[in-house]
C-alpha positions as MATLAB code, in Angstrom:
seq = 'XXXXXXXXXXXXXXXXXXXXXXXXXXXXXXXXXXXXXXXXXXXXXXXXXXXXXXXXXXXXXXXXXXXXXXXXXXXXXXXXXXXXXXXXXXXXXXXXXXXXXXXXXXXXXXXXXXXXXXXXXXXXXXXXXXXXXXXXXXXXXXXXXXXXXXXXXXXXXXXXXXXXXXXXXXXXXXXXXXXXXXXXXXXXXXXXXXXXXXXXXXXXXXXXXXXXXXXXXXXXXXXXXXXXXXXXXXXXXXXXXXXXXXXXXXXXXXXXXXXXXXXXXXXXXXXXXXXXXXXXXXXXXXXXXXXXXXXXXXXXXXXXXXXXXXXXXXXXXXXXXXXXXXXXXXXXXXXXXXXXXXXXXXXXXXXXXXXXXXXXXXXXXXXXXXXXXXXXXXXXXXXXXXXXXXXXXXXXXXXXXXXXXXXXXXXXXXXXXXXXXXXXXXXXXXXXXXXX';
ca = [
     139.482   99.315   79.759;
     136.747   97.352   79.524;
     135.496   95.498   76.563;
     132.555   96.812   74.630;
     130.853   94.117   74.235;
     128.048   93.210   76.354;
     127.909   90.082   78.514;
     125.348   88.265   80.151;
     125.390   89.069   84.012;
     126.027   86.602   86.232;
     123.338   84.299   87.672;
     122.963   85.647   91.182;
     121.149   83.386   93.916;
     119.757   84.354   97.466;
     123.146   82.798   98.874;
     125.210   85.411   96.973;
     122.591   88.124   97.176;
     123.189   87.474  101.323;
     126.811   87.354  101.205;
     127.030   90.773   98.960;
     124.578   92.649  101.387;
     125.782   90.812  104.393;
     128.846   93.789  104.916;
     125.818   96.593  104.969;
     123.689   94.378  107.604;
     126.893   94.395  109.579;
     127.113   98.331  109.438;
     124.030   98.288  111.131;
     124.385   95.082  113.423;
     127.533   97.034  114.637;
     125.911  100.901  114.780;
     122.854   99.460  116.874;
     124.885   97.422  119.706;
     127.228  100.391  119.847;
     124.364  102.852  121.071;
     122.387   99.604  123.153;
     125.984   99.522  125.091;
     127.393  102.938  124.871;
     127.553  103.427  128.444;
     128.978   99.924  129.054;
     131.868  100.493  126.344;
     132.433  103.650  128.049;
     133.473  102.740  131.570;
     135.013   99.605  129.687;
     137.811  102.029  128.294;
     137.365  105.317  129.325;
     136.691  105.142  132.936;
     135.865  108.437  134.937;
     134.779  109.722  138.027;
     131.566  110.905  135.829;
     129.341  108.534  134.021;
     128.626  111.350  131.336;
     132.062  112.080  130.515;
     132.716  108.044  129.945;
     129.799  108.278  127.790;
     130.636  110.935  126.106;
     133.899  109.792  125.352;
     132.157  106.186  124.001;
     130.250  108.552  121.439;
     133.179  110.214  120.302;
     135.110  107.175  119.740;
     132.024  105.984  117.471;
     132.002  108.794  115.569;
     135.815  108.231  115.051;
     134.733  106.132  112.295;
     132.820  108.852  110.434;
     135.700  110.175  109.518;
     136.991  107.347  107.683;
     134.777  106.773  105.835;
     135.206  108.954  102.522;
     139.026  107.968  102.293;
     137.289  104.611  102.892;
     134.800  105.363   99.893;
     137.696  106.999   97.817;
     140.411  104.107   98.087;
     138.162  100.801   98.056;
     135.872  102.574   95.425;
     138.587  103.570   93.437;
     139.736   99.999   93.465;
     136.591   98.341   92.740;
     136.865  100.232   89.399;
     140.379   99.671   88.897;
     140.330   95.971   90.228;
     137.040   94.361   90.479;
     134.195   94.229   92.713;
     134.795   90.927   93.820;
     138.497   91.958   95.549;
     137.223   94.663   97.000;
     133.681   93.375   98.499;
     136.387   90.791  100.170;
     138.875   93.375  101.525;
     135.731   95.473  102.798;
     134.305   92.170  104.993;
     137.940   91.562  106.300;
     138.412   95.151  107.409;
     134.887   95.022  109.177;
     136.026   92.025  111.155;
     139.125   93.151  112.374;
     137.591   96.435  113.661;
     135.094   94.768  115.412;
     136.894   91.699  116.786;
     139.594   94.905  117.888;
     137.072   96.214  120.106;
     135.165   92.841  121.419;
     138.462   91.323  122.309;
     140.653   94.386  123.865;
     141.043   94.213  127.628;
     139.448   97.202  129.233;
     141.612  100.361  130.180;
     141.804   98.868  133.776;
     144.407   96.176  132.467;
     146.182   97.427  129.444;
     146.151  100.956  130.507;
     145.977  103.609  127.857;
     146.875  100.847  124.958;
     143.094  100.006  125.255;
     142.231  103.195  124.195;
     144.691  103.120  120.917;
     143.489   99.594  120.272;
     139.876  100.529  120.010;
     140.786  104.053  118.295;
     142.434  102.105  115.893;
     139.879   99.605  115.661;
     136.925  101.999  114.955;
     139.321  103.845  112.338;
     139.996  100.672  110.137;
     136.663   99.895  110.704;
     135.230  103.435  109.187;
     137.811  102.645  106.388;
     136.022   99.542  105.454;
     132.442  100.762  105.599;
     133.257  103.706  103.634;
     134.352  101.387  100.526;
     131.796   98.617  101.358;
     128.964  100.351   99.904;
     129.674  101.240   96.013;
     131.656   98.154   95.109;
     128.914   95.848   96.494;
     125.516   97.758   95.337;
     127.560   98.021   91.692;
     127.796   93.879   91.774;
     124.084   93.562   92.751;
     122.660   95.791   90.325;
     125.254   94.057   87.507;
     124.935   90.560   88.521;
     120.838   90.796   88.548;
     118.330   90.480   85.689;
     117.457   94.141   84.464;
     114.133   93.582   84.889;
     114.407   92.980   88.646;
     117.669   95.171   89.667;
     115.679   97.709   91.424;
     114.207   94.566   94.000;
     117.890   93.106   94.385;
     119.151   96.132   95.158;
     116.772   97.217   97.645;
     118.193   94.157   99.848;
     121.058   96.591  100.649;
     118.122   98.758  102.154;
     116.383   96.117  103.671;
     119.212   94.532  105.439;
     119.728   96.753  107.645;
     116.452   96.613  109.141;
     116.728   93.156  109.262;
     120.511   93.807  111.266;
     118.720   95.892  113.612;
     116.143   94.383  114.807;
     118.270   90.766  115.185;
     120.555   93.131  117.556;
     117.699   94.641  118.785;
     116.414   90.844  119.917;
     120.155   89.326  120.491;
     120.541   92.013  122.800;
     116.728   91.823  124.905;
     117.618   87.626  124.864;
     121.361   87.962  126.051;
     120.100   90.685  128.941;
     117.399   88.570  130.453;
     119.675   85.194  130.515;
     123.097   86.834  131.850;
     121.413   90.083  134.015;
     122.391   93.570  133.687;
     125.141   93.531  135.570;
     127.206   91.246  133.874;
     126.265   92.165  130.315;
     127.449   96.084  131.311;
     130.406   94.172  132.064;
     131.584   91.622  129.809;
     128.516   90.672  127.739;
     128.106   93.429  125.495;
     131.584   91.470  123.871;
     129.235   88.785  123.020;
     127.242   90.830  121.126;
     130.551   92.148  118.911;
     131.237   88.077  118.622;
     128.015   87.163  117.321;
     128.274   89.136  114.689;
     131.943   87.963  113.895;
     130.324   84.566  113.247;
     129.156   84.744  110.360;
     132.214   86.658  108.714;
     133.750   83.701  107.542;
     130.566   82.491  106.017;
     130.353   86.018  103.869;
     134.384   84.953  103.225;
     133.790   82.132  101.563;
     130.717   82.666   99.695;
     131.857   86.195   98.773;
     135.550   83.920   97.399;
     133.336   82.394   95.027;
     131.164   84.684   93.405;
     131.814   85.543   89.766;
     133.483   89.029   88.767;
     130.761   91.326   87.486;
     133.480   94.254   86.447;
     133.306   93.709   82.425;
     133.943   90.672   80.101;
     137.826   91.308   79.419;
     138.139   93.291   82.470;
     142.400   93.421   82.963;
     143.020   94.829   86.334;
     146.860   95.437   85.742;
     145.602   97.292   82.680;
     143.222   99.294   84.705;
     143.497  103.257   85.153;
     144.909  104.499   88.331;
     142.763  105.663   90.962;
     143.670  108.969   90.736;
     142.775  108.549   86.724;
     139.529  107.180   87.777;
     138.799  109.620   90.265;
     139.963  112.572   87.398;
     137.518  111.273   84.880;
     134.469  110.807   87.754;
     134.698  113.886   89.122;
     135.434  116.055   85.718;
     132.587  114.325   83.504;
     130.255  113.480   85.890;
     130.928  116.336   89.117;
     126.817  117.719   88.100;
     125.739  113.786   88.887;
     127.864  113.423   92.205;
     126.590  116.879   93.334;
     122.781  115.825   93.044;
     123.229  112.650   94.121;
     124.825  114.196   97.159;
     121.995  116.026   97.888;
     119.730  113.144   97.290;
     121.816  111.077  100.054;
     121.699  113.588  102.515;
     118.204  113.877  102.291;
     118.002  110.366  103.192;
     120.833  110.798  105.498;
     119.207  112.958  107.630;
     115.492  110.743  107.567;
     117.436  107.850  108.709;
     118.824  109.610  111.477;
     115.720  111.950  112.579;
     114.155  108.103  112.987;
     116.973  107.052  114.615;
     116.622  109.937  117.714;
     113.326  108.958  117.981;
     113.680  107.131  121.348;
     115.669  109.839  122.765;
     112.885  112.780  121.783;
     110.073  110.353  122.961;
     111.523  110.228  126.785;
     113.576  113.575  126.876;
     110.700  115.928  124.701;
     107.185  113.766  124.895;
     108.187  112.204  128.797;
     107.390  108.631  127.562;
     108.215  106.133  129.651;
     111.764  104.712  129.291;
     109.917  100.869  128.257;
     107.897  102.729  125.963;
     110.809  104.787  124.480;
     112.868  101.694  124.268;
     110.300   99.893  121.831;
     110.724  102.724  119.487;
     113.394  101.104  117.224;
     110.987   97.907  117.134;
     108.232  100.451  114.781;
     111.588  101.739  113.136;
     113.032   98.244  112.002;
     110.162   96.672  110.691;
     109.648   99.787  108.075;
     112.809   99.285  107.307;
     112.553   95.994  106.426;
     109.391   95.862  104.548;
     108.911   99.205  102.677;
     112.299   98.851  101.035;
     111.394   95.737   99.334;
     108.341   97.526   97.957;
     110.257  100.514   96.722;
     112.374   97.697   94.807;
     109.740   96.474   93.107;
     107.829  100.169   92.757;
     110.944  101.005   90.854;
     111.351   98.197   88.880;
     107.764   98.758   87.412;
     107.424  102.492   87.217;
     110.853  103.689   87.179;
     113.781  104.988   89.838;
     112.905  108.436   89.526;
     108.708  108.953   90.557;
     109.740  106.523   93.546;
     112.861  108.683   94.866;
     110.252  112.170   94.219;
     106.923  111.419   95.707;
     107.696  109.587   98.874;
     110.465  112.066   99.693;
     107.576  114.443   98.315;
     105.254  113.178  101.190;
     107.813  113.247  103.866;
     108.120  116.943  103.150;
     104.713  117.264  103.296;
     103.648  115.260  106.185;
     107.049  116.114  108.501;
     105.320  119.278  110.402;
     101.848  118.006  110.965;
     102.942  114.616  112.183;
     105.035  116.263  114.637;
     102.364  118.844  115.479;
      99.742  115.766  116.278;
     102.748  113.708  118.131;
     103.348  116.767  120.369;
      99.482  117.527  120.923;
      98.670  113.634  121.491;
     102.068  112.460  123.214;
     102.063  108.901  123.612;
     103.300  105.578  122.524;
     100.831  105.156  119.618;
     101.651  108.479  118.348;
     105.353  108.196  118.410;
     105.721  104.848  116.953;
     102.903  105.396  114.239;
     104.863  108.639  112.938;
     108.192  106.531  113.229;
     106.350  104.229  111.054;
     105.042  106.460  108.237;
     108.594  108.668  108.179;
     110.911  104.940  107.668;
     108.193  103.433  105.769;
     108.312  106.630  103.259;
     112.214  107.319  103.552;
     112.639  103.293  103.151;
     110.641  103.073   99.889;
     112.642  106.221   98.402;
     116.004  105.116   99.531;
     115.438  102.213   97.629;
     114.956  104.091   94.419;
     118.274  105.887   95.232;
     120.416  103.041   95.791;
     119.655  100.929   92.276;
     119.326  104.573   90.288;
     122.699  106.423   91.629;
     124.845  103.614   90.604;
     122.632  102.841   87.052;
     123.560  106.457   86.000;
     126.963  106.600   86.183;
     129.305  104.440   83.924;
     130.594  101.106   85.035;
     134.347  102.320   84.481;
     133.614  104.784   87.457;
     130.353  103.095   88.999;
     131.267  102.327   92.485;
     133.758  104.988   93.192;
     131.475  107.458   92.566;
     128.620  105.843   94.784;
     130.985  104.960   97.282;
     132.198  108.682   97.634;
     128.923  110.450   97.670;
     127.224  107.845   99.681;
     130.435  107.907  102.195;
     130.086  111.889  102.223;
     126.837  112.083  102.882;
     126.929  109.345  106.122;
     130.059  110.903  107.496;
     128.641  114.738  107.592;
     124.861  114.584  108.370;
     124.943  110.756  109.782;
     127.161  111.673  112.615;
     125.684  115.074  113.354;
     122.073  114.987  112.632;
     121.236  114.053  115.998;
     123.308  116.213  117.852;
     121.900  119.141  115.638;
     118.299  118.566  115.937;
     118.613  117.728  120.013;
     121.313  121.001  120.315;
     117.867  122.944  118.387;
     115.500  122.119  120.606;
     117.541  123.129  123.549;
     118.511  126.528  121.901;
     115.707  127.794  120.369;
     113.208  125.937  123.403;
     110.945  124.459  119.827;
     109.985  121.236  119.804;
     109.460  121.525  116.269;
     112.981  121.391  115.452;
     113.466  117.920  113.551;
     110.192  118.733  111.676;
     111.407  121.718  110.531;
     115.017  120.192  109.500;
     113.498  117.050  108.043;
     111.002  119.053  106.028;
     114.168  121.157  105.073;
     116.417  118.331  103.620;
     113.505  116.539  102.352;
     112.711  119.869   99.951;
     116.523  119.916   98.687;
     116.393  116.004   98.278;
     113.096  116.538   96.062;
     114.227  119.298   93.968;
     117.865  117.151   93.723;
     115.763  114.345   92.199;
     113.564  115.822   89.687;
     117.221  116.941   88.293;
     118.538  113.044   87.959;
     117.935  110.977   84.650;
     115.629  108.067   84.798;
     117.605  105.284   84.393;
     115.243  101.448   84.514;
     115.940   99.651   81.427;
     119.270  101.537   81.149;
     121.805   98.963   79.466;
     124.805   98.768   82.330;
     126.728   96.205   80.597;
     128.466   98.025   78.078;
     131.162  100.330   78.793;
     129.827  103.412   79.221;
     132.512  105.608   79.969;
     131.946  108.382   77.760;
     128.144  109.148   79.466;
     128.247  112.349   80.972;
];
């Protein structure tokens, strides 16, 4: 167990701030090449006579990794408990690379046969592991390693960097297509893509080797509970604070990914243009990058919980009539200033939610719980959210549908939130275990 006594955190620098959310950046460095080269990574390994069913297939094998991802969140979390953040932040990074060097580097199905396809399977399945488990153990280190008074800004760099990874893809991607042509990167340069974000693995490696252990003065990891002990004592004393903060998650969840199918409802539902659909994610990833900043510092000054309420609040509020006025005014404007105001809003609430979650729950069981819920939530509304609101629309003919599902989820995710403690100025440094 971990000593009672209360240590001074760990001074944490911008180096080691960017190695610790360098893992999440790569989550979404990874998830936004994937759907720039879908089609490409489709013929690439499953080749067919038709174009959709090669896409189709490239889908499914990304949403292999969904399903990963909560025995990712259950064993790495679990061992970030048991073990130590540091171990597992460097087990989750290692994972990531091998996954993706798996898939840049396998020959296509047209040399290797069938063995492509296992190679990338197994690829996006270790690679699901890792992501699962990335999450808890390395938001628990920022949020222990940073000055009280400014955890709720640290953490929201776990936020922020993936806007930041999305819009670098977004421009890798524009640069590497006007220098090689189309052709070539639908045939080999999309790999490039996977490479350049291997680079700067090694980087995270080492810097990630050498940060301090924020676990607990005394922390024993061969004295440590078992994971199934820790997941006992998580889900029996705290199962009323996993099953809110589930809730909360989704409702992010599902904002994230309603922003996400933006480009696709701009040129299938509004008839934009495919350049001006394209440019979507541009309105999407700056949000992202700015707003969750601000809800750092918002919650640092007024607290976690008003900052996770009203923006989620608004969303709820504002989801129908910004749709109503996008479909009566369809344009570019329109679609990328409601993109805007949805990820600006969802931004500045997620950050609340990702320094509060892991705040209320003892260290002993910190980022296993996180990691679970958080892994949960992805895995069931990240991977179907899109196909849900797109299968609406072409069922019930109403264009309305994502309002009307966003503005549902965003409801539960309010209610979910006035039930969670407030938790800034909480002391995390103590062992804490008996908290309910």
């Amino acid at each position: 167990m971990h000593s009672p006594a209360s240590a001074a955190p760990p001074r944490l620098d911008r180096k080691a701030v960017g190695a610790v959310v360098l893992g999440n950046a790569l989550e979404f460095y990874d998830f936004t090449i994937y759907a720039f080269f879908a089609t490409s990574i489709g013929a690439t390994f499953f080749p067919s006579d038709s174009p959709t069913d090669s896409l189709l297939a490239s889908l499914a094998l990304f949403g292999i990794g969904y399903v990963m991802r909560p025995v990712g969140g259950v064993l790495i979390g679990a061992f970030a408990d048991r073990a130590g953040r540091k171990p597992a932040m460097l087990i989750t990074i290692a994972l990531m690379a091998v996954g993706m060097l798996m898939l840049a580097a396998c020959p296509g199905t047209a040399v290797i046969g069938g063995w492509a396809q296992v190679i990338v399977i197994a690829g996006r399945l270790i690679q699901g592991l890792a992501l699962g488990g990335e999450v808890g153990p390395s938001t628990a280190y920022l949020i222990e390693a940073a000055p009280a008074r400014h955890r709720g800004f640290v953490a929201s760099w776990q936020i922020a960097s993936q806007g930041c990874a999305a819009l670098f893809a977004g421009l890798f991607a524009t640069v590497l297509t006007l220098i090689l042509g189309d052709a070539a990167m639908a045939g080999w340069g999309w790999r490039l893509m996977f490479g350049l974000g291997l680079l700067v693995v090694p980087v995270g490696l080492v810097i990630r080797s050498h940060l301090p252990e924020t676990a607990g003065e005394g922390h024993d990891p061969a004295a440590a509970d078992s994971t199934a002990a820790v997941l006992g004592r998580l889900l029996c004393r705290h199962g009323r604070m996993l099953g809110l903060t589930f809730l909360v998650i989704a409702a992010s969840t599902v904002s994230n990914a309603v922003g996400t199918n933006m480009p696709v409802y701009a040129g299938a539902t509004l008839g934009l243009s495919e350049m001006a659909a394209n440019a979507v994610p541009i309105a999407l990833g700056l949000a992202s990058v700015i707003f969750p900043l601000l809800g750092g510092w918002l919650a640092d000054r007024f607290g976690r919980r008003p900052v996770m309420i009203w923006p989620r609040a608004l969303i709820l509020v504002l989801a129908v009539p910004a749709f109503l006025w996008m479909l009566g005014n369809p344009s570019a404007f329109s679609v990328y200033a409601v993109t805007f105001l949805l990820s600006a809003l969802s931004s500045i609430n997620a950050a609340a939610v990702i320094v509060g979650i892991p705040e209320a729950l003892p260290r002993a069981v910190r980022s296993a719980g996180l990691s679970i819920v958080y892994a949960l939530s992805v895995s069931i509304f990240g991977g179907s959210t899109n196909y849900v609101v797109n299968w609406l629309i072409a069922a019930t003919g109403d264009r309305m549908a994502p309002a009307y599902y966003l503005a549902a989820f965003s409801l539960v995710g309010t209610v979910a939130a006035l039930l969670l403690p407030e938790t800034r100025g909480r002391d995390i440094h103590v062992d804490t275990a008996t908290r309910g």
